[in-house]
C-alpha positions in Angstrom: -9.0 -19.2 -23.1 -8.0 -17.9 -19.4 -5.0 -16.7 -20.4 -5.7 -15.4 -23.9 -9.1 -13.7 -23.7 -9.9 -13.8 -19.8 -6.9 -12.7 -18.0 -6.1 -9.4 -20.4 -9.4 -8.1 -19.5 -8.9 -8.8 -15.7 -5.1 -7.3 -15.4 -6.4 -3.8 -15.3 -8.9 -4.6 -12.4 -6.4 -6.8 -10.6 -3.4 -4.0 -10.7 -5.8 -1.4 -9.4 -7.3 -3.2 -7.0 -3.9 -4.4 -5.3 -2.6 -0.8 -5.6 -5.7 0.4 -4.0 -6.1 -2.1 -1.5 -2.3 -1.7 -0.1 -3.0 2.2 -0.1 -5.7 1.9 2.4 -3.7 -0.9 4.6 -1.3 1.5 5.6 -3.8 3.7 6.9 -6.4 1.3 8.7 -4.8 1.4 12.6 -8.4 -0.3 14.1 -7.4 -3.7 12.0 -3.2 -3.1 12.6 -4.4 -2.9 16.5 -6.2 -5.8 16.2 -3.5 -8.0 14.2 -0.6 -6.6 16.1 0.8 -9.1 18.3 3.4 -8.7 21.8 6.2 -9.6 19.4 4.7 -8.0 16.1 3.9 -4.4 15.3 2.2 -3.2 12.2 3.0 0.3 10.8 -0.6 2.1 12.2 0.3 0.7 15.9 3.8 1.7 15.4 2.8 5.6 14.4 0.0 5.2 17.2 2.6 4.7 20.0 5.1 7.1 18.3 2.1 10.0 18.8 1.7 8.9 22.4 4.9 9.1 23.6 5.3 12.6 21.8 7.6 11.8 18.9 6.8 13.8 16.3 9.9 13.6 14.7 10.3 10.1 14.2 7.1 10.0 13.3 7.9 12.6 10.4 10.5 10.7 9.3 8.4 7.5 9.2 5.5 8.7 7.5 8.6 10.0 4.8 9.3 6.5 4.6 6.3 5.4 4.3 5.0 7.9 1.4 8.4 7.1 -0.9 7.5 3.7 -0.5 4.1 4.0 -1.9 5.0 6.3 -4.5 8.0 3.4 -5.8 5.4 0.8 -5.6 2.9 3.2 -7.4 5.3 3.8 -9.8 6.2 0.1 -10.3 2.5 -1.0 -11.0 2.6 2.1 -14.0 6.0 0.9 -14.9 3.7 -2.8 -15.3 1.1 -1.6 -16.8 2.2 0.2 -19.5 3.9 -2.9 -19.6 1.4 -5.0 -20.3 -1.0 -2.3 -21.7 -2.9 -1.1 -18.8 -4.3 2.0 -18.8 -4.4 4.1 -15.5 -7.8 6.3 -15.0 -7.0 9.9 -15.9 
């Protein structure tokens, strides 16, 4: 029953949630500071100290990194859900 009736009608709830959850983790830097470590840096701390010392470029370049990973992970999850016959909210 889970997997025949149940889990179809979760899948579009569960692929937008991850996708929207992730999204918003790359842009929270009060949690990153908090679960940043001396040996472990998350990516909000990282662009934090970039901006503090001045380096805009690398943090240009970063933030490019950063944006054409999203958008292949976004277009993974479509690539998924069209897959499995989720619709995306238009």
């Amino acid at each position: 029953m889970f997997r025949r009736i149940l889990l179809p009608l979760l899948r579009p709830v569960l692929v937008t949630a991850w996708l929207w959850v992730m999204i918003h983790a790359f842009r929270e830097l009060p949690i990153s500071a908090i679960l940043s470590g001396p040996e472990t840096r998350t990516v909000g701390v990282a662009i934090y100290s970039l901006w503090t010392e001045g380096s805009f470029g690398l943090i240009s370049a970063f933030a490019v990194m950063i944006i054409s990973l999203l958008i292949v992970v976004s277009y993974g999850v479509e690539l998924f859900g069209r897959r499995f016959g989720v619709t995306g909210v238009r």
